[in-house]
MDAnalysis code that builds the backbone (N, CA, C; Angstrom):
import MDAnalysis as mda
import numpy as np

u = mda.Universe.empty(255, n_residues=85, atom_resindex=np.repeat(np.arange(85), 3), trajectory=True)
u.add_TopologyAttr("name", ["N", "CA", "C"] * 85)
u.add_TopologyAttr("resid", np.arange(1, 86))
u.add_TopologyAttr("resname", ["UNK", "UNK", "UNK", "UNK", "UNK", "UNK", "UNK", "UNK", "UNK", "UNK", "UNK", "UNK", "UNK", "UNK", "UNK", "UNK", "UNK", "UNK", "UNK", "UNK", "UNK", "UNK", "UNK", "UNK", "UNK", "UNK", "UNK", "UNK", "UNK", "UNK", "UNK", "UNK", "UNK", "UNK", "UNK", "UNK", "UNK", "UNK", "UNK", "UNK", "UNK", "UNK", "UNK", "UNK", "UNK", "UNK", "UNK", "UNK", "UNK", "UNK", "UNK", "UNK", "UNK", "UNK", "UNK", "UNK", "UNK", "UNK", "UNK", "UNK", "UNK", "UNK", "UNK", "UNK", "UNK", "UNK", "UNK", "UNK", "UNK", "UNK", "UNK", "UNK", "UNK", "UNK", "UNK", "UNK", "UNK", "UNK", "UNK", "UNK", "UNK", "UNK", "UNK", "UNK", "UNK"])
u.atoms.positions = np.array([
    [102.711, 107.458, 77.492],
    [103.742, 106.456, 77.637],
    [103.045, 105.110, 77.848],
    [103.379, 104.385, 77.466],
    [102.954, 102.735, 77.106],
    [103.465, 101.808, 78.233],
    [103.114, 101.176, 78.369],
    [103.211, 100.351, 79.948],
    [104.737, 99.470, 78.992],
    [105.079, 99.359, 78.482],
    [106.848, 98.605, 77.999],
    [107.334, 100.338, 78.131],
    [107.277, 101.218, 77.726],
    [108.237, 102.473, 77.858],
    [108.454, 102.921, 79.409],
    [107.067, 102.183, 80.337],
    [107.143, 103.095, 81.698],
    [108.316, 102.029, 81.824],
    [107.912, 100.592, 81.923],
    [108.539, 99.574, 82.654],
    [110.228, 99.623, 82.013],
    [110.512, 100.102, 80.612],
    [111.621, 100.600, 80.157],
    [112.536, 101.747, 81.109],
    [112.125, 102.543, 80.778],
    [112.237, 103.858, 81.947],
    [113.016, 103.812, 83.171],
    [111.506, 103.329, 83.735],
    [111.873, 102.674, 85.676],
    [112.683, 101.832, 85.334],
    [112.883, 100.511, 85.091],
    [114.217, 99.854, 85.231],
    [115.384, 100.757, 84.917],
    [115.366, 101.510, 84.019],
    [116.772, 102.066, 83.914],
    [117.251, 103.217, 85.389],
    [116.420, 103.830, 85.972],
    [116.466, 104.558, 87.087],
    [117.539, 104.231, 87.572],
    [117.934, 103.013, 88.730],
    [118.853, 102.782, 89.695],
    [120.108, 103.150, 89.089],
    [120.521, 102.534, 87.814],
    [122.000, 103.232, 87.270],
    [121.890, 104.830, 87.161],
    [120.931, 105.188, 86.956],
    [120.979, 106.491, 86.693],
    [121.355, 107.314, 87.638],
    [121.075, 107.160, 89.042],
    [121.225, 107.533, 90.419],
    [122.415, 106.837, 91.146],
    [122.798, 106.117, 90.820],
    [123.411, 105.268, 91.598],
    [124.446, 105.920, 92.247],
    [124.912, 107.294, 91.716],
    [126.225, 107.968, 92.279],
    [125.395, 108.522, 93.827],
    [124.324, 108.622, 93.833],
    [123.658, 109.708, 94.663],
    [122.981, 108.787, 95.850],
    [122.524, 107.794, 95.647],
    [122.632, 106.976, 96.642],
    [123.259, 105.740, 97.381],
    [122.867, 105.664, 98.619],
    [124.093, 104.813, 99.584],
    [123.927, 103.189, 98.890],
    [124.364, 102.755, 99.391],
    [124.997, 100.887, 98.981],
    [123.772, 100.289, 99.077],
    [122.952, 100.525, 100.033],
    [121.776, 99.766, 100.488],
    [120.633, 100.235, 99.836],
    [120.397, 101.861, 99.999],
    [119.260, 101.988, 99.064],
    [119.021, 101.963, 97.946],
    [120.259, 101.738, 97.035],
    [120.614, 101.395, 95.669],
    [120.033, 99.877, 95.379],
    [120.548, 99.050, 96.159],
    [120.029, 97.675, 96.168],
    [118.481, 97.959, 96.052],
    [117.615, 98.424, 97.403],
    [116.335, 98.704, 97.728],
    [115.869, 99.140, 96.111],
    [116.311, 100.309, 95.976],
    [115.849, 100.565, 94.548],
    [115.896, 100.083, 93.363],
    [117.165, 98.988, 92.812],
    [117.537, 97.980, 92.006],
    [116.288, 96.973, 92.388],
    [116.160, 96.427, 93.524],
    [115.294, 95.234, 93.611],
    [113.333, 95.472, 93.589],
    [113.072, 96.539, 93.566],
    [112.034, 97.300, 93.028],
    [111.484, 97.452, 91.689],
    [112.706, 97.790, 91.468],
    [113.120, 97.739, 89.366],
    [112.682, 96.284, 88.693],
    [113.429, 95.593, 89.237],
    [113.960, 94.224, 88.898],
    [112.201, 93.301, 88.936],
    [111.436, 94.063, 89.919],
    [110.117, 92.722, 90.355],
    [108.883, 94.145, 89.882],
    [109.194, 94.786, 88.925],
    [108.233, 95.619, 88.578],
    [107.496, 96.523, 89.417],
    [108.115, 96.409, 90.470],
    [106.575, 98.017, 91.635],
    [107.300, 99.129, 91.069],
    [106.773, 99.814, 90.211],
    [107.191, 101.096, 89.632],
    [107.210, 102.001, 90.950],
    [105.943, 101.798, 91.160],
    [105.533, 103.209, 92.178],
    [106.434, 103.178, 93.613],
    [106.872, 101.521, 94.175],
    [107.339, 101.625, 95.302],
    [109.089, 102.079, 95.481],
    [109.236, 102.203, 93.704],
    [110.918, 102.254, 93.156],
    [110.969, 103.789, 93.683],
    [109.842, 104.085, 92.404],
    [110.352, 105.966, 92.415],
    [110.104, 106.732, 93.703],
    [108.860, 106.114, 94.745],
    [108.775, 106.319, 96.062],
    [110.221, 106.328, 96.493],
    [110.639, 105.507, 96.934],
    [111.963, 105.279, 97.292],
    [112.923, 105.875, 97.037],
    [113.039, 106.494, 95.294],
    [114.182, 106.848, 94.861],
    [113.958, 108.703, 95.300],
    [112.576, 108.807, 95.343],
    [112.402, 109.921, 95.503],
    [112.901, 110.597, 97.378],
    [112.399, 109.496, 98.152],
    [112.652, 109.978, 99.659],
    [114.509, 109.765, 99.752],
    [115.131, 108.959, 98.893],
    [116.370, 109.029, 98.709],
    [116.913, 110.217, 99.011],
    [116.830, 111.036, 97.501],
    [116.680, 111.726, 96.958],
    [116.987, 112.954, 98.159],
    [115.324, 113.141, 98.278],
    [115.009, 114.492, 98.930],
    [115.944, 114.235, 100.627],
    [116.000, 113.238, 101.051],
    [116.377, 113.080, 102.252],
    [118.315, 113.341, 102.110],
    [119.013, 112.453, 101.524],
    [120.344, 113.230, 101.609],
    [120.355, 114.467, 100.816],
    [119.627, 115.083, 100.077],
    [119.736, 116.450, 99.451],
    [120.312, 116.192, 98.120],
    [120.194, 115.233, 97.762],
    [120.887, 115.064, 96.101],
    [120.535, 116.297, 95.378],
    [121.787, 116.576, 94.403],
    [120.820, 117.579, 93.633],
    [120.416, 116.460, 92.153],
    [119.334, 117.232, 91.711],
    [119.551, 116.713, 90.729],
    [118.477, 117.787, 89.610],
    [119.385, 117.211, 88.355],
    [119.318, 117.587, 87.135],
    [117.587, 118.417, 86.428],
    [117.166, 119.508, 85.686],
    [116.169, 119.921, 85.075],
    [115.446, 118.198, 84.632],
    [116.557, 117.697, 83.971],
    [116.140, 116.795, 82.683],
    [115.914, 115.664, 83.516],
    [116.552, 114.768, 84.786],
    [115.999, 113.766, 85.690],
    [115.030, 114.472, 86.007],
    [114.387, 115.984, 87.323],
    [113.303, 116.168, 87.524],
    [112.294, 115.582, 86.413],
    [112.408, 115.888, 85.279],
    [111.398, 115.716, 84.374],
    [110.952, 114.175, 83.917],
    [112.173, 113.589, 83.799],
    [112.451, 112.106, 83.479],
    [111.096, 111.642, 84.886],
    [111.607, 111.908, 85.836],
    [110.638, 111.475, 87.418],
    [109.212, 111.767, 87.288],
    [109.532, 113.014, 86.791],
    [107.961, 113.689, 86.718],
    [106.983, 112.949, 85.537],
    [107.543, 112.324, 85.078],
    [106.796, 111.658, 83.593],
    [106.748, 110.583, 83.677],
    [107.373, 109.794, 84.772],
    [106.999, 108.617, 85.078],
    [105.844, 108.038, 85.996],
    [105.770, 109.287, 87.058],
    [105.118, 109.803, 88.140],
    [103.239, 109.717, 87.687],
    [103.625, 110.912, 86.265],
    [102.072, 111.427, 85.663],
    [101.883, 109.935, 85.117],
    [102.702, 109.090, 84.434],
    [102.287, 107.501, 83.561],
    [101.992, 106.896, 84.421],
    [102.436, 106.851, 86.212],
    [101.468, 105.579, 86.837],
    [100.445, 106.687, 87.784],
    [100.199, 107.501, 87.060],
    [99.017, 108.447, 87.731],
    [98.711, 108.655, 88.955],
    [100.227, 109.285, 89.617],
    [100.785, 109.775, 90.632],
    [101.252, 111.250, 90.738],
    [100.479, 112.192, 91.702],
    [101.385, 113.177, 91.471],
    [102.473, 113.491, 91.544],
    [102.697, 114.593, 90.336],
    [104.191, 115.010, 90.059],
    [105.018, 115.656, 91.086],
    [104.338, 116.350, 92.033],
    [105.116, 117.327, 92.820],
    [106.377, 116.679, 93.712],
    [106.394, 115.620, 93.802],
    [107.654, 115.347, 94.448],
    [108.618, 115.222, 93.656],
    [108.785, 114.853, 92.276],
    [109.306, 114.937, 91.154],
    [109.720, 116.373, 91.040],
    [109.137, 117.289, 91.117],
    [109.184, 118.925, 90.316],
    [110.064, 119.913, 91.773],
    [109.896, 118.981, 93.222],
    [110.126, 119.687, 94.371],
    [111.862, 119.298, 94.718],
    [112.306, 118.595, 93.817],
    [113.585, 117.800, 94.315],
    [114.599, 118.737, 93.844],
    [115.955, 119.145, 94.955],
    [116.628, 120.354, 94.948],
    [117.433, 120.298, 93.654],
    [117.552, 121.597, 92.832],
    [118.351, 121.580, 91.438],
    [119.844, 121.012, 91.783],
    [120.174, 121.358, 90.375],
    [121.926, 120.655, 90.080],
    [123.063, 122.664, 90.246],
    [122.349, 123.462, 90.423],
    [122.912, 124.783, 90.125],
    [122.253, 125.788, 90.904],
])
């Protein structure tokens, strides 16, 4: 993945989630997006995430996980986040 596809990607995140997190950490995660810290977004979106228990999707795990391996971060918090079923 090409540094315009990561930075493609990560910006799109916050809509993608947005049902799953609260008012504030949505912002937190929008304004992350918005000034490029990839890593401090998906950090974020990830303790989101794991902390109210979102479930989420095979195809987001993976979406996370591939953004994770492009800023050469491990995947496992990506691959550990509770399913949709």
């Amino acid at each position: 993945m090409d540094e315009y596809e990561l930075a493609r990607r990560a910006y799109a995140l916050p809509g993608r989630f947005a049902d799953r997190l609260d008012p504030g950490a949505l912002a937190d995660v929008r304004e992350y997006a918005q000034v490029g810290e990839w890593a401090e977004e998906v950090d974020l979106l990830l303790a989101c995430l794991r902390g109210g228990r979102r479930p989420v999707s095979a195809a987001e795990r993976a979406e996370l996980a591939a953004l994770l391996e492009a800023m050469g971060m491990p995947t496992e918090p990506a691959e550990e986040l509770d399913g949709d079923g």
